[in-house]
C-alpha positions in Angstrom: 214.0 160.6 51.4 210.7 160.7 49.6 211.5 163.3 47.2 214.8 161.2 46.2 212.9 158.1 45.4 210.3 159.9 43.7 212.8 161.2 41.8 214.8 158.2 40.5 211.6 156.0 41.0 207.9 157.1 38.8 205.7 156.0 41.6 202.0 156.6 40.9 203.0 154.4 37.9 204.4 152.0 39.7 200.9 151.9 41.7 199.3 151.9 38.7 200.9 149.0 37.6 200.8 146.6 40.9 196.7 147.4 41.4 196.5 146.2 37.6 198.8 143.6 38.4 196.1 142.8 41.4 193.3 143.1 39.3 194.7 140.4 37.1 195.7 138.2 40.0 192.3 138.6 41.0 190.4 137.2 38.1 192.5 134.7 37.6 191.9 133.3 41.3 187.9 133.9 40.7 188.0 131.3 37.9 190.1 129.1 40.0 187.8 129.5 42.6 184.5 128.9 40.3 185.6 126.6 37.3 188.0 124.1 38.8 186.6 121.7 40.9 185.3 122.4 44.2 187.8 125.2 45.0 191.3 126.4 44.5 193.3 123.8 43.2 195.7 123.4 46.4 192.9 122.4 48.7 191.1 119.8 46.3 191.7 116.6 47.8 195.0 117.5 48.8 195.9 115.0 51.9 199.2 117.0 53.3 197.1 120.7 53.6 194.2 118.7 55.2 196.0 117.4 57.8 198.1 120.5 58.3 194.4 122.0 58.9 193.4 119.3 61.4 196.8 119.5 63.3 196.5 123.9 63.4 192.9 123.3 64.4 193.7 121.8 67.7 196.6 124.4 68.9 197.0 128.0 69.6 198.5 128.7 66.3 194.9 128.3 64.9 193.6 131.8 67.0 197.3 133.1 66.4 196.7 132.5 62.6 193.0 133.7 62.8 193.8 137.3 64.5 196.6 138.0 62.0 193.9 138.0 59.6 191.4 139.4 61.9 193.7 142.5 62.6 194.7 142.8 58.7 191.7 142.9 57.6 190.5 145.3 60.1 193.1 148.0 60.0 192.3 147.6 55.8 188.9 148.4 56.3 189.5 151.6 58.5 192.2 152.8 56.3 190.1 151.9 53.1 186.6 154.1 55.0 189.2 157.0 56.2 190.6 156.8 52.5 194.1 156.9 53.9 197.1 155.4 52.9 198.5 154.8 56.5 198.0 156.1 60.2 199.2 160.1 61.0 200.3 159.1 64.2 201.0 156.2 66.8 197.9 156.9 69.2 195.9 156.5 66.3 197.5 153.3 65.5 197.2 152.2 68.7 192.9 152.7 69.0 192.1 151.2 66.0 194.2 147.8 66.5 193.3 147.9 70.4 189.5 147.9 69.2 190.4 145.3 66.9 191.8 142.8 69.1 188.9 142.7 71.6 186.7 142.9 68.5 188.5 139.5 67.6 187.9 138.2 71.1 184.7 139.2 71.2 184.2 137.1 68.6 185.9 134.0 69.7 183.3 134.2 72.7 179.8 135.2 71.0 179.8 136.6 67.2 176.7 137.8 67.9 177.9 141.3 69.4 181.0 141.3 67.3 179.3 143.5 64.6 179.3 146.5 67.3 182.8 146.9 67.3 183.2 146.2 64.1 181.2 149.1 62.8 182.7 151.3 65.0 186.0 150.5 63.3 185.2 150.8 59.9 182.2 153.2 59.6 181.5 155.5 62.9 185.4 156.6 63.5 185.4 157.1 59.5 183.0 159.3 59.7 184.8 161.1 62.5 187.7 161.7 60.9 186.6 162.2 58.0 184.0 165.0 59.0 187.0 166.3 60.8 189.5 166.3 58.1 187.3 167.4 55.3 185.7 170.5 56.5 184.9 171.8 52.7 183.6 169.0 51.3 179.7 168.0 51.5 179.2 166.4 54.9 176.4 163.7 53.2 179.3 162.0 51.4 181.6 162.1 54.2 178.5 160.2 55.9 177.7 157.6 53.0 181.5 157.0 52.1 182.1 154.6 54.9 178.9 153.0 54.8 178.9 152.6 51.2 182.5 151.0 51.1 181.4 148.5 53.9 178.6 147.7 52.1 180.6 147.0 48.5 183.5 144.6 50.4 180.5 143.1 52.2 179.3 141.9 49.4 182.6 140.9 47.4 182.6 138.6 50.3 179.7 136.7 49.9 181.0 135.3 47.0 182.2 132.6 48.9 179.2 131.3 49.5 178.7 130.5 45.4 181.2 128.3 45.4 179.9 124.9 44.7 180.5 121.9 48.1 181.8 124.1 50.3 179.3 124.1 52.9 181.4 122.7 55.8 184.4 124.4 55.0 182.6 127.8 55.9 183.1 126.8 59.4 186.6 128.7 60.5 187.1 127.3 63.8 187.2 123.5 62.1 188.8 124.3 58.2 190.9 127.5 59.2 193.5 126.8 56.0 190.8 126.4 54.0 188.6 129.5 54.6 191.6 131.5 54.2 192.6 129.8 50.8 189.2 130.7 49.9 188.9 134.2 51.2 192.5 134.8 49.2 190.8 137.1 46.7 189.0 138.9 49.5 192.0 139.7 50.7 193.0 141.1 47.4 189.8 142.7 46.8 190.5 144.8 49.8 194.1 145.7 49.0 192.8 146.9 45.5 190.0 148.9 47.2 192.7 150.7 49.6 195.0 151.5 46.5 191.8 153.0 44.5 190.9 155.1 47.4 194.1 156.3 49.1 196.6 156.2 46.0 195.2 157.0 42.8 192.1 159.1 43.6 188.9 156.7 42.6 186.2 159.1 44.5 186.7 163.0 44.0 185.3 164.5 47.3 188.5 164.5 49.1 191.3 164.9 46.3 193.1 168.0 47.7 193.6 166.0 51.1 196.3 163.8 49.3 199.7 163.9 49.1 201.5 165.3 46.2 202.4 161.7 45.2 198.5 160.8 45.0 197.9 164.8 43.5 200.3 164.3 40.5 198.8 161.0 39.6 195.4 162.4 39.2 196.8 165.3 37.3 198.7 162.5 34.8 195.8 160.6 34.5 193.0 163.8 33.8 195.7 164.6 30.9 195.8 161.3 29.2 191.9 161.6 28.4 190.8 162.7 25.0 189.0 165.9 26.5 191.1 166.6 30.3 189.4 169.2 32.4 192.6 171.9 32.1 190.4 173.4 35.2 190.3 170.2 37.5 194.3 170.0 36.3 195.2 173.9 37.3 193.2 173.3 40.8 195.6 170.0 41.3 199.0 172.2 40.4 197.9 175.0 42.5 197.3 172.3 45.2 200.5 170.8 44.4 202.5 174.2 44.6 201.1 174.9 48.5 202.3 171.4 49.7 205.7 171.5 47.9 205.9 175.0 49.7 205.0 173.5 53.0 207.5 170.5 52.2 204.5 167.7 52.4 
């Protein structure tokens, strides 16, 4: 099934084109965010949202609504440390979102011990699998990936707190709809970061653990450059040919 639509669909250009089409989505909700008004234009003095807010405040749709993005945004980090584009299997599935849910209530109760679980999520298991997985590759990187990646969306997020007025809105638990509206290029950010890591190949270290979907963009886009490294490209085709043969 993959091998048909690869064939009647170019997909690493198709990825190429929806993370530009991110990247464009993304600006243009940064200058939203900083140059008109307060914040986004749908939550500036906009009476129906902020009573929508006050009613979801009050109910159990607000920690329903809260662990959807709790549990997205999760599963995007550990996928975005392990640089993988999806689970291998159920069980593994199954950890990561079970740590993620008591992470969430954790939270709910004291934020203070949150940040345990949550850096067992998206830097020590990493580092696991990734030390696991990547046996060739230089074990330091394999170490600092994670951490580093944390590090960079930790501070993407943060820009939320640039945004002029919006000092009582920070508060979650009492302007849910409008931290999300807010954190709406986080979310982004994060999605971009997962594409660049898992699809098209941004870090080198762990190229030849990729699919041949992810292998034959990198080839297409070392051969577009002025000077390509014919080397780097016969390492990806010889990488290419032993998955092919082993129907991956």
């Amino acid at each position: 099934m993959k091998k048909f639509i690869n064939k009647i669909l170019d997909v690493p250009k198709l990825i190429q084109r929806v993370w530009l089409l991110l990247w464009l989505l993304l600006i243009i909700l940064l200058v939203m965010k900083f140059c008109f008004g307060i914040w986004y234009p749908v939550v500036i003095e906009n009476e129906w949202f902020l009573k929508l807010n006050d009613l979801i405040k009050i109910s159990w749709i607000k920690y329903l609504i809260l662990s959807i993005f709790y549990l997205i945004n999760a599963n995007l980090l550990y996928l975005i440390s392990c640089t993988k584009k999806k689970y291998i299997n159920i069980t593994e599935f199954t950890i990561i979102n079970a740590l993620s849910i008591l992470s969430f209530v954790i939270k709910c109760f004291n934020r203070n011990f949150v940040i345990i679980t949550e850096i067992l999520i998206s830097v020590i298991i990493p580092i696991i699998v990734l030390l696991k997985t990547y046996k060739n590759s230089k074990k330091i990187l394999l170490v600092l990936f994670p951490i580093i990646a944390q590090m960079i969306v930790a501070i993407w997020q943060l820009n939320i707190y640039c945004v002029r007025g919006i000092d009582f809105a920070i508060d979650s638990e009492e302007h849910i709809l409008i931290g999300i509206v807010l954190q709406l290029d986080y979310y982004i950010f994060l999605i971009i970061t997962w594409i660049g890591v898992s699809y098209m190949g941004l870090f080198g270290f762990w190229f030849f653990g990729k699919d041949v979907t992810a292998l034959k963009a990198a080839k297409e886009k070392e051969l577009a450059k002025t000077k390509p490294n014919l080397e780097f490209v016969s390492k990806i085709d010889e990488r290419i040919a032993k998955l092919e043969k082993e129907g991956k």
